[in-house]
C-alpha positions, 0 to 999 in steps of 0.5 A: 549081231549087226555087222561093223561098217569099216569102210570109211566111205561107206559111213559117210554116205550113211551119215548124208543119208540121215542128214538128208532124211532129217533136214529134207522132206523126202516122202513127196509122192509122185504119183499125186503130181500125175493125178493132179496133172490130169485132172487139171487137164481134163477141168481145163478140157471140160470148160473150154469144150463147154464154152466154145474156147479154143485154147490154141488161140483165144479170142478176147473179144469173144471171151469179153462177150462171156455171161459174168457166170462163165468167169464165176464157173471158172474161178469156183473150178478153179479153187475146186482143183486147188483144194483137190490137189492140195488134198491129193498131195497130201493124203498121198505124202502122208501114205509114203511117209508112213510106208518109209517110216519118216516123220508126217510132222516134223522139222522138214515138213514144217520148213516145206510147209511155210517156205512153199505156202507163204509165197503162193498164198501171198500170190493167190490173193494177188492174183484175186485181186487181178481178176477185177481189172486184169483177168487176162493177167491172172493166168501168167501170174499164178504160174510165176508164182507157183514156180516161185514157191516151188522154187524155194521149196525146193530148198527143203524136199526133192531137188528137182522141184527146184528145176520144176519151179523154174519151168513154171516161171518160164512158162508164166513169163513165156504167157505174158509174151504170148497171151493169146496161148495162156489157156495152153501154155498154163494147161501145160505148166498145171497138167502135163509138167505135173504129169511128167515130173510125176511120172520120173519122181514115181519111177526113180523113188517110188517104183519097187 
């Protein structure tokens, strides 16, 4: 027979511990942030290596002369690692929510669902759009609006993605200050802050 928990304070940690799980979705895995920031690492390395862009300081001029084919090469890239980290986080979400014994479709899920992906697919086309005339502009935006977005999903999943999102943003107006290291600073926000938010989110919720 269960035990009677007494203890007042007890109880009402219990009580915040459920309304947490109900209200937030909790099964995010890190360990897909650090997969997703590496192979971002790695694309961002192969096409530089490829193409002879040195990402500490890009040359305009040089990127202007580039065949229309390069910029096709990195958009398909592009899009191929958005689908991959999509697919990743997910596949790795629904594991962890299925081992914790949490809904993969519920209230949280749904609320995460549209708070986060409204604002970047919002941003996505804009920065499509950007490619035209302002390709330079395109990689400080997708920051700041992916730091949007995590920013307000932050209100519905882990914390810390709140302050993931306002690195991000930093990161992407610090782009537009310094453009000429955009390659770098965006290589920084999509690889190595995934790689190390992943890495505390995987030591402080998920390693057993």
């Amino acid at each position: 027979m269960k035990k009677e928990n007494n203890n007042p304070v007890e109880t009402l940690n219990d009580i915040r511990d459920l309304m947490e799980r109900s209200s937030r979705f909790i099964s995010l895995s890190g360990f897909s942030g650090i997969i997703i920031g590496m192979l971002t690492i790695i694309c961002v390395s192969w096409y530089c290596n490829r193409y002879s862009i040195n990402p500490l300081d890009v040359d305009y001029e040089y990127l202007e002369t580039l065949p229309k084919e390069h910029f096709r090469v990195a958009l398909l890239t592009a899009l191929g690692l958005l689908c991959s980290s999509i697919a990743i986080a997910t596949f790795m979400s629904v594991r962890r929510a299925r081992q914790m014994n949490v809904p993969v479709w519920g209230q949280a899920s749904k609320r995460l669902f549209v708070n986060m992906f409204v604002p970047l697919g919002a941003g996505i086309l804009f920065c499509l759009f950007m490619l035209k005339d302002h390709i330079d502009l395109v990689l400080p935006l997708s920051l700041i609006f992916y730091g949007m977005s995590l920013f307000n999903a932050g209100n519905y999943t882990q914390k810390g993605i709140r302050s993931l999102g306002l690195i991000e943003m930093a990161l992407g107006i610090g782009c537009l200050a310094l453009i000429q290291y955009h390659i770098l600073l965006w290589t920084i926000g999509f690889g190595l802050m995934h790689v190390l938010y992943g890495t505390y989110m995987y030591i402080k919720f998920e390693k057993y």
